[in-house]
C-alpha positions as CSV (number, residue, x, y, z in Angstrom):
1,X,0.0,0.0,0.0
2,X,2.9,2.1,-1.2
3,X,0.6,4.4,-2.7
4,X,-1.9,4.8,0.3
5,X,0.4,6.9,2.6
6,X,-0.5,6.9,6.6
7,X,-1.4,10.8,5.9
8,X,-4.3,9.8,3.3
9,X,-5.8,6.8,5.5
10,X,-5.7,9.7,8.5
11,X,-7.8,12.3,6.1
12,X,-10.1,9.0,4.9
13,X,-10.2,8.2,8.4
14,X,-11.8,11.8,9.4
15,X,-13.6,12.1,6.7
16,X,-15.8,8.9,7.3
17,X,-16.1,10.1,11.0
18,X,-17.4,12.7,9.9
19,X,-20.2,11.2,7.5
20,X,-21.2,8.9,11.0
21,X,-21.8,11.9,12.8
22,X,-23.7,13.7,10.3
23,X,-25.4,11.0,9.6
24,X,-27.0,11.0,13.1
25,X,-28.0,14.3,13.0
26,X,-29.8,14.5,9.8
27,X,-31.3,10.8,10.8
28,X,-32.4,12.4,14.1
29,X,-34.0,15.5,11.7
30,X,-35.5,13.2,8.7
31,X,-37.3,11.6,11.6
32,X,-39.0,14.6,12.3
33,X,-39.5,15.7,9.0
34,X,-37.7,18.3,9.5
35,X,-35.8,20.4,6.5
36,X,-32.7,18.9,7.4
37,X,-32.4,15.7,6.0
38,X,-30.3,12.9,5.5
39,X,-28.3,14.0,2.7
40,X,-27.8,17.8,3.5
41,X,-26.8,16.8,6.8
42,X,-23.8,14.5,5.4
43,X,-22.6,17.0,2.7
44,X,-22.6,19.9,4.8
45,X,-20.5,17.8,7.8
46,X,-18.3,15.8,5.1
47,X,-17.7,19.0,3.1
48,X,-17.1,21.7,6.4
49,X,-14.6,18.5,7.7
50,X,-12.7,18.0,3.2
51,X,-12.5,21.5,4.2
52,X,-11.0,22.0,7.6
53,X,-8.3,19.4,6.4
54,X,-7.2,21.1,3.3
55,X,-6.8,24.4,5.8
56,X,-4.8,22.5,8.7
57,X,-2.6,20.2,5.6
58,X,-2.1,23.5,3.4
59,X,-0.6,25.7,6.9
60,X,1.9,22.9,7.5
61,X,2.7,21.2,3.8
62,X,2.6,24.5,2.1
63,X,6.2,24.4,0.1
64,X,8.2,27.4,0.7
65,X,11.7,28.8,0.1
66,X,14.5,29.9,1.7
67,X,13.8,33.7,0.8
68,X,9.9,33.7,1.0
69,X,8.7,32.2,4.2
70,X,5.0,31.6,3.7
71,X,3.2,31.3,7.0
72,X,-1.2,30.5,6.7
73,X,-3.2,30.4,9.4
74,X,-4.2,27.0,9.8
75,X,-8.2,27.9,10.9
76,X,-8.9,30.2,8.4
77,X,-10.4,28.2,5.8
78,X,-12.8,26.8,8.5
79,X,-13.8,30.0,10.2
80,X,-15.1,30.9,6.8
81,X,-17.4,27.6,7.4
82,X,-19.0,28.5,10.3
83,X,-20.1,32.3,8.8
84,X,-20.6,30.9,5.0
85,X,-23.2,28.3,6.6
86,X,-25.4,30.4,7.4
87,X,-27.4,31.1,4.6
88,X,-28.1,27.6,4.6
89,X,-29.8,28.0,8.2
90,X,-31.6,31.0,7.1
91,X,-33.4,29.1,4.3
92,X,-34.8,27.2,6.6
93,X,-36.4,29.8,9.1
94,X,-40.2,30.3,8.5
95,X,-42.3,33.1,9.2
96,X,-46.2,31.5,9.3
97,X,-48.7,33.6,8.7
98,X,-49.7,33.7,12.7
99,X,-46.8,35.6,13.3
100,X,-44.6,32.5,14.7
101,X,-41.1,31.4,13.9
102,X,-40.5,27.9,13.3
103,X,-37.2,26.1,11.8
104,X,-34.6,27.5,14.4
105,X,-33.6,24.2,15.7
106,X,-33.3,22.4,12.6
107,X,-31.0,26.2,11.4
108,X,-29.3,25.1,14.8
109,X,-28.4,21.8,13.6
110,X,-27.1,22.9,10.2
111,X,-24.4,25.0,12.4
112,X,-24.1,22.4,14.7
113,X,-23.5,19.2,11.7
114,X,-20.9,22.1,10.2
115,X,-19.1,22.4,13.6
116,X,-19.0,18.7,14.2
117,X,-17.2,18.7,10.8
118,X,-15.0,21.0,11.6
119,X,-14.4,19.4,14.8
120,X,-13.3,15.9,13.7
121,X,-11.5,17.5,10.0
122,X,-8.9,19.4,13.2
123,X,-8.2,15.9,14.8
124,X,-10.9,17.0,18.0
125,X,-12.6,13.1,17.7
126,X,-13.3,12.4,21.2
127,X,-15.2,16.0,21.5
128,X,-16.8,16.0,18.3
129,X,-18.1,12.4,18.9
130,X,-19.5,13.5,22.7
131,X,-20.8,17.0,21.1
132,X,-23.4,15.0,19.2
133,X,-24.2,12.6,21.8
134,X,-25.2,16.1,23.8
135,X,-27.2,17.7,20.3
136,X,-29.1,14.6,20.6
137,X,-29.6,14.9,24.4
138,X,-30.7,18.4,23.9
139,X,-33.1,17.8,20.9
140,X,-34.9,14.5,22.2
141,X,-34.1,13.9,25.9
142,X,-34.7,17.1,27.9
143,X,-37.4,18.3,26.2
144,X,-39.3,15.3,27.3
145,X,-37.9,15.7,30.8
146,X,-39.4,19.3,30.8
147,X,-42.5,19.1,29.6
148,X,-43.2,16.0,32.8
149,X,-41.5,18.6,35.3
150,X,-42.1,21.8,33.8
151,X,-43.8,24.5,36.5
152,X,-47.4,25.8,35.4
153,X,-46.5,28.0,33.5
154,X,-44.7,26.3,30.8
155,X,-47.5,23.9,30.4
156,X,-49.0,25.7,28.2
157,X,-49.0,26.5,24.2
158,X,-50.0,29.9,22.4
159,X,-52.9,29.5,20.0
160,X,-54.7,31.8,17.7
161,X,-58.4,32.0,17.8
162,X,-60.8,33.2,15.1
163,X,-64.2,33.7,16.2
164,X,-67.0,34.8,14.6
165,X,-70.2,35.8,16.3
166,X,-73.4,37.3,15.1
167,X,-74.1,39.7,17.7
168,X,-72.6,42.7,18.7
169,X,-73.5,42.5,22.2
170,X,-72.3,38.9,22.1
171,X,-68.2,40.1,22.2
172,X,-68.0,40.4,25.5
173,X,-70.0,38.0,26.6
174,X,-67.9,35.3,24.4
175,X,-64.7,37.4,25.7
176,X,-66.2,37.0,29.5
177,X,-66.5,32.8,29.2
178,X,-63.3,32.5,27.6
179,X,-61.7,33.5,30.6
180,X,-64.2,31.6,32.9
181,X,-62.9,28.5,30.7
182,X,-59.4,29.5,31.5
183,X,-57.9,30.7,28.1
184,X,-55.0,33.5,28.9
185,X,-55.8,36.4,26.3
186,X,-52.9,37.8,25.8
187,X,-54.1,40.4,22.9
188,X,-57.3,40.5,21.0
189,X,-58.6,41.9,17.9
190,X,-62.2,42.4,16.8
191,X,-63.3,43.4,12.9
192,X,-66.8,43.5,11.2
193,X,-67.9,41.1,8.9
194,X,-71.1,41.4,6.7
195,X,-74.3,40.4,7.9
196,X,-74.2,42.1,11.0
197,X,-71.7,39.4,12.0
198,X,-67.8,39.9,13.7
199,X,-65.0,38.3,14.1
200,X,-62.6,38.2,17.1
201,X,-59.0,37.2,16.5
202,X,-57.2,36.7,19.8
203,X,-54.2,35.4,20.8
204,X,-54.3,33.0,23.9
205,X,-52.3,30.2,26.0
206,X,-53.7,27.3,26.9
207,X,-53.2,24.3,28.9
208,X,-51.2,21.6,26.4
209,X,-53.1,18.4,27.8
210,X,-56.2,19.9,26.2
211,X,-55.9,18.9,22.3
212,X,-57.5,21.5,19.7
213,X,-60.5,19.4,18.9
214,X,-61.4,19.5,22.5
215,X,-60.9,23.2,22.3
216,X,-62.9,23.5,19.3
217,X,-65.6,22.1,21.1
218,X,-65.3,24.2,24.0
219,X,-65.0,27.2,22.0
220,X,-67.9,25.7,19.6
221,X,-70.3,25.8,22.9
222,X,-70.5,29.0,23.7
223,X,-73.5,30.7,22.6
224,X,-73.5,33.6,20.2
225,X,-70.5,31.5,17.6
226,X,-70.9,30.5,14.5
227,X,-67.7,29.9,13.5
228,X,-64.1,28.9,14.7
229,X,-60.7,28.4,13.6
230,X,-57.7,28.0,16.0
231,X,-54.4,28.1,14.6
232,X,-51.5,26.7,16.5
């Protein structure tokens, strides 16, 4: 194996950490059905660790002469990673039309499979290998812990109502049991419809155990509503 030097099976050897690790993270993100998937998840840690390689080999291997001395900082390459992936974690980061954010953990990974890369292209195995073991910790296991010994307050989700009624006097009476029923307004909005009918929009928390059919029905009791839409 003349032509395999013990420098190249190193690099192979890196490189096909690597591809394990990202491998778990974008299997942890497919999963979900999440953005993220497999394949990203191995390009952008396989490609962020080719890279990190080429910047550490090219510092040290760089040929030079006796009357130029050409010094490279051996990081440089790969702090252009961690900056340059972000428009990747960008494109995943939603706006809905509610006015909520959603895709920042899976932008999280991205940075996170391009830092494990990084890691394990630098020779940092042991940490790179333990810093997934703590994403996935992070991701799956203590959000489950929380949500079982979570105080009151966390217990519960935001939701957007839509309400229409066909009474003007009806708002605050529909307002009134809402509260009675324990729903947390937090802000409200109320617009006129035609026919003499109006909608409330209002933003509330609720308690999670309650699903949104069971709130639909709540909501779908009161008198004076015709119609309701809850968006989550």
């Amino acid at each position: 194996m003349d032509w395999l030097q013990w420098a190249d099976i190193e690099m192979i050897t890196k490189l096909s950490i690597s591809a394990v690790l990202g491998l778990v993270i974008g299997l942890e993100r497919e999963l979900k059905r999440k953005p993220l998937g497999l394949k990203t998840s191995l390009v952008i840690s396989i490609i962020s660790c080719l890279l990190t390689i080429v910047s550490v080999e090219s510092a040290y291997t760089f040929p030079g002469s006796d009357d130029v001395r050409i010094q490279m900082d051996p990081l440089r390459l790969a702090a252009q990673i961690v900056s340059g992936i972000g428009f990747l974690g960008a494109g995943v980061i939603l706006r809905r039309g509610n006015e909520t954010i959603s895709g920042l953990t899976t932008a999280a990974m991205i940075w996170g499979a391009a830092g494990i890369g990084i890691a394990v292209g630098a020779g940092f195995y042991v940490e790179a290998i333990f810093g997934v073991l703590l994403l996935l910790i992070s991701v799956e296991l203590i959000p489950l812990l929380v949500t079982r010994i979570e105080p009151k307050h966390l217990k519960r989700r935001d939701l957007t109502l839509r309400i229409t009624v066909n009474q003007q006097q009806s708002i605050e009476t529909v307002m009134e049991e809402l509260k009675r029923q324990r729903f947390s307004i937090s802000q409200s909005r109320i617009k006129d419809l035609p026919d003499e009918q109006h909608l409330l929009e209002i933003k509330t928390r609720v308690n999670v155990r309650h699903s949104l059919p069971q709130i639909y029905f709540m909501i779908k009791k009161i008198d004076y509503v015709q119609n309701v839409e809850i968006i989550s």
